[in-house]
C-alpha positions in Angstrom: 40.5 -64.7 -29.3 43.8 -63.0 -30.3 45.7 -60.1 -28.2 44.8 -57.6 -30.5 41.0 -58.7 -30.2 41.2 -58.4 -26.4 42.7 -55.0 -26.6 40.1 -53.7 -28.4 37.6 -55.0 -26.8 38.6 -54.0 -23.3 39.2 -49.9 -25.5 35.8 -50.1 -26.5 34.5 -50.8 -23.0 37.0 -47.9 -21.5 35.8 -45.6 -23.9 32.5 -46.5 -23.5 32.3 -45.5 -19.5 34.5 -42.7 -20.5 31.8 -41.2 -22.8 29.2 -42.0 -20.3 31.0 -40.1 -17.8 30.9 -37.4 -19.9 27.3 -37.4 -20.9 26.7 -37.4 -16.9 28.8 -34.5 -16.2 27.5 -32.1 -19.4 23.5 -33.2 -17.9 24.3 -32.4 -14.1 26.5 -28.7 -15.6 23.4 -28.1 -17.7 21.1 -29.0 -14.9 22.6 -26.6 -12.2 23.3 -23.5 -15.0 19.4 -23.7 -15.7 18.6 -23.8 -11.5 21.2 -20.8 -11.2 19.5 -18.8 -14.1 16.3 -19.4 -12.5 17.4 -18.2 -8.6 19.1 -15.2 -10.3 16.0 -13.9 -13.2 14.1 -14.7 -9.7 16.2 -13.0 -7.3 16.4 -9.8 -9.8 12.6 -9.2 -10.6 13.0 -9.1 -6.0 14.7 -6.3 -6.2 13.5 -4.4 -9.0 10.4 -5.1 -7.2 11.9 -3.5 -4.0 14.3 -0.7 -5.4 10.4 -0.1 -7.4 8.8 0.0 -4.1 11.3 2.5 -2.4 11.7 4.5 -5.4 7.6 5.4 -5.3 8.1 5.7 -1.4 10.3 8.4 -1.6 8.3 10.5 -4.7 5.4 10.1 -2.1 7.3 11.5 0.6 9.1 13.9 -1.4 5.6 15.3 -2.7 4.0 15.6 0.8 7.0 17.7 1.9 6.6 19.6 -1.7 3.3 20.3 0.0 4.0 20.8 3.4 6.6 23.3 2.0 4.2 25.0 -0.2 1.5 25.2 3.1 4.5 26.7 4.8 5.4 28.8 2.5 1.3 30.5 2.0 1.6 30.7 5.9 4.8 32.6 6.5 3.9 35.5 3.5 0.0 35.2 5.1 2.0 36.4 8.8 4.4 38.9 6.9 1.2 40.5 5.3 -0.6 40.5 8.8 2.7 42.0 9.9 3.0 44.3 7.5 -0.5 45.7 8.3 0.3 45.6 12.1 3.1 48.0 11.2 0.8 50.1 9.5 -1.4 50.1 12.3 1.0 50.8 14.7 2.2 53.7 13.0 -1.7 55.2 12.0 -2.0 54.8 16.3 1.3 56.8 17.0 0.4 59.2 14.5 -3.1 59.9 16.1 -1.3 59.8 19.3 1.0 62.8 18.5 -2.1 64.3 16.8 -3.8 63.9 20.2 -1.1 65.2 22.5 -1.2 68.3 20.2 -4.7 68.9 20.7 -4.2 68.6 24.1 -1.3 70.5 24.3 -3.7 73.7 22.5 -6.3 72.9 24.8 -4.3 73.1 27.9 -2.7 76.9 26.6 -5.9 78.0 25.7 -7.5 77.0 29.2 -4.7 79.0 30.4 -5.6 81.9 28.7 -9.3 81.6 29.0 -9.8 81.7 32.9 -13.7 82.3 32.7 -13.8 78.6 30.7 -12.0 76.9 33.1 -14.3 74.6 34.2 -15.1 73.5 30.3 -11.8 73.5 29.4 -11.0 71.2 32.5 -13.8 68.9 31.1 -12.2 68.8 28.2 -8.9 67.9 29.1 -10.1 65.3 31.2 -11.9 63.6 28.4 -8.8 63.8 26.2 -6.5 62.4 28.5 -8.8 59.7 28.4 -8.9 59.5 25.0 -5.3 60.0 25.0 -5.3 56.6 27.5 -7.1 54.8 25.5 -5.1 55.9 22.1 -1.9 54.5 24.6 -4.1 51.0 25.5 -4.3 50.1 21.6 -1.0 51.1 20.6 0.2 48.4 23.7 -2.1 45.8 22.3 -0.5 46.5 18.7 3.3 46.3 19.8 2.5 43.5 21.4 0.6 41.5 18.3 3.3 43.0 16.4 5.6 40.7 18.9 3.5 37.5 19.0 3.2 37.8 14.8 7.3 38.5 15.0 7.3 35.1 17.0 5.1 33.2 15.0 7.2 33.9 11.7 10.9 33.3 13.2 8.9 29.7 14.4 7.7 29.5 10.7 11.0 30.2 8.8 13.0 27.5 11.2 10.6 25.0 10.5 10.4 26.0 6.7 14.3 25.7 6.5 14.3 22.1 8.1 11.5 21.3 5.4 13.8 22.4 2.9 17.0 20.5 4.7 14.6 17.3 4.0 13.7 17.9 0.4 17.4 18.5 -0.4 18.1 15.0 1.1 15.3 13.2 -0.6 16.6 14.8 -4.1 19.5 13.5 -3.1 18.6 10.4 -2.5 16.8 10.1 -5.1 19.3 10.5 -7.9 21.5 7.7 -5.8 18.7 5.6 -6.2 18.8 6.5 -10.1 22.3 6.2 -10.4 22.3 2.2 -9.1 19.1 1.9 -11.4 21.4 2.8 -14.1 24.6 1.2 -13.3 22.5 -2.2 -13.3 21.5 -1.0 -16.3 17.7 -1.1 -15.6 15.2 0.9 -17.2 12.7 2.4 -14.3 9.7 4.9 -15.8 7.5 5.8 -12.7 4.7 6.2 -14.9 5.0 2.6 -16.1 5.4 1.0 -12.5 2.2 3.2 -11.7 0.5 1.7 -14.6 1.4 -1.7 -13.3 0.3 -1.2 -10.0 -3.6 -0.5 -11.5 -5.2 -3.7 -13.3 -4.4 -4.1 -16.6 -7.8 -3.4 -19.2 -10.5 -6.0 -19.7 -9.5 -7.6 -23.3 -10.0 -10.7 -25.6 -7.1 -11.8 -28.2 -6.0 -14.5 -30.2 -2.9 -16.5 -30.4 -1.2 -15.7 -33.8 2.2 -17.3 -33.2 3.9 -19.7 -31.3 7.5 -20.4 -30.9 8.4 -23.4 -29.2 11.2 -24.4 -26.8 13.4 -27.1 -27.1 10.9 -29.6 -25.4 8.2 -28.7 -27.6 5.8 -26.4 -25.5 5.0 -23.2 -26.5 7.8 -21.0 -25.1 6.7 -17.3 -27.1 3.9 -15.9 -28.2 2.4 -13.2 -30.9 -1.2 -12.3 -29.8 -4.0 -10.3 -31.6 -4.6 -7.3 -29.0 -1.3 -4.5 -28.1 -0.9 -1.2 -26.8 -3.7 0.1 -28.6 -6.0 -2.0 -26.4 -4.2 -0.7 -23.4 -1.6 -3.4 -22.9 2.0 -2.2 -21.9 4.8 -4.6 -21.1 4.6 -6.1 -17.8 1.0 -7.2 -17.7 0.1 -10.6 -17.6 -2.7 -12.8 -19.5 -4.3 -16.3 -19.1 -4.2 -18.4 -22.2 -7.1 -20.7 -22.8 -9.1 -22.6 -25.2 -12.7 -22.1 -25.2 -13.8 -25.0 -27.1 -15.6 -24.1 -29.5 -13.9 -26.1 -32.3 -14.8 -29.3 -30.7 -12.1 -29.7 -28.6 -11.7 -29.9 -24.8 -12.4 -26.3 -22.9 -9.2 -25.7 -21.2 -6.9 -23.2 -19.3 -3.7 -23.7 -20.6 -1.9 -20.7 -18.5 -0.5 -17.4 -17.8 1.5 -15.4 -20.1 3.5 -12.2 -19.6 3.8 -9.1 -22.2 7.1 -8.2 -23.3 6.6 -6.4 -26.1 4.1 -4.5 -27.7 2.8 -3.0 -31.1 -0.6 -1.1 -31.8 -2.3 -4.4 -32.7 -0.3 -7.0 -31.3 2.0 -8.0 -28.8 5.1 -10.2 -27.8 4.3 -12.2 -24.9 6.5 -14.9 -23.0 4.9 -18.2 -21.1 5.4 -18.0 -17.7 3.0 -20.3 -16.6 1.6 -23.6 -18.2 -1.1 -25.7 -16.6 -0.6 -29.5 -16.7 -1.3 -31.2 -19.9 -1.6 -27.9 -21.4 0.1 -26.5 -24.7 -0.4 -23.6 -25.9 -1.2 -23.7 -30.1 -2.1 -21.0 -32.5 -5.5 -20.0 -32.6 -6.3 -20.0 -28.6 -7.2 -17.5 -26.8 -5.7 -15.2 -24.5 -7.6 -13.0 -22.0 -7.5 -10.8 -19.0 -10.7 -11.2 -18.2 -10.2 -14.3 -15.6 -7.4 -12.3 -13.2 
């Protein structure tokens, strides 16, 4: 064999452990991209799942107070109207007091005057004075309501401005917690994480479409049933194939909605049993959840 032949031949196997070199490097870059993608689509449905958590915390808690405030609130104008109509009270007594002391003071002159009544008219004045004592009894028993009520609503208005305090924070608090659901770009409704919290409706559907992954297995979905059946996106379905076509009865797995229309719906395989691929015409379900 020449040189030249040896050269080449020695090129082709440099080249050839080159290239597989290569190959080795672009499977193990590919391999660890897909294992990252996975830890972080995992790690981020974590804490949507938290931030969703403490976000529905703090409406609870902030409604509680809304109705602790509101109880407050009926309490401290239920003492100002009691307090109001101690006033009122007060004031009918000293007015029937100075009414009384009047009297008295007519009866005592006319006693005075009247000697051969004297007797009566002592009678008399005894009986008002203790009228007049008892007049003097109520009117303590008022003033001193009227300072137990006064109490009771300074207690009421400290406690109703540290309710307040709270509810400012958790407003507060709140929009912080909107602000990072914005900055990370994440669309949170409350309404839809309650809706996801309750189990989603019993339906039947059918596979329309299937789009496939690189591998071959059924990667998306177009199904027969949407949010006119009471589907919204976030609720999950298991895919099966009842076997009435002749073929095998078999759960094939668990799909997730993404998407939805009136009568159909986009949903994504997040879950496929062993030996299992999904093809058009199976069936979908919520029914075994």
């Amino acid at each position: 064999m020449s040189n030249v032949g040896k050269l080449l031949v020695f090129l082709q196997l440099t080249l050839s452990v080159v290239f597989a070199a290569m190959a080795g490097a672009v499977y193990t870059a590919h391999t660890n991209w897909k294992a990252t993608a996975e830890k972080s689509k995992a790690d981020l449905a974590t804490k949507e799942q938290d931030l969703s958590r403490a976000i529905t915390n703090a409406e609870m808690e902030k409604n509680d107070l809304t109705t602790r405030l509101n109880a407050e609130k009926d309490q401290r104008l239920k003492v100002e109207a009691d307090l109001q109509t101690a006033q009122v009270q007060v004031a009918a007594l000293q007015k029937d007091k100075i009414d009384l002391q009047s009297q008295n003071s007519s009866q005592t002159a006319l006693a005075e005057t009247k000697a051969s009544e004297a007797g009566y008219r002592n009678e008399e004045a005894l009986k008002q004075r203790l009228i007049n004592s008892d007049v003097q009894k109520r009117l303590d028993e008022a003033q001193q309501e009227l300072r137990l009520k006064t109490d009771s609503l300074f207690v009421t208005r400290t406690e109703l401005a540290d309710l307040e305090a709270r509810h400012t924070a958790l407003l507060q608090e709140k929009a912080s917690l909107e602000k990072i659901l914005a900055n990370a770009n994440v669309n949170f409704d409350l309404r839809l994480v309650n809706k996801l919290q309750s189990p989603p409706p019993v339906v039947d559907g059918i596979v329309e479409e299937v789009q496939n992954d690189r591998t071959g297995r059924a990667k998306m979905l177009v199904i027969s049933i949407g949010a006119d059946d009471g589907l919204i996106v976030g609720h999950e379905l298991d895919a099966f194939r009842s076997g009435v076509d002749g073929r095998r009865a078999q759960w094939l797995g668990r799909v997730r909605v993404v998407d939805t229309r009136p009568d159909q719906a986009v949903v994504e395989v997040v879950q496929t049993a062993k030996n299992g691929i999904i093809e058009k015409g199976d069936n979908v379900t919520t029914k075994l959840l």
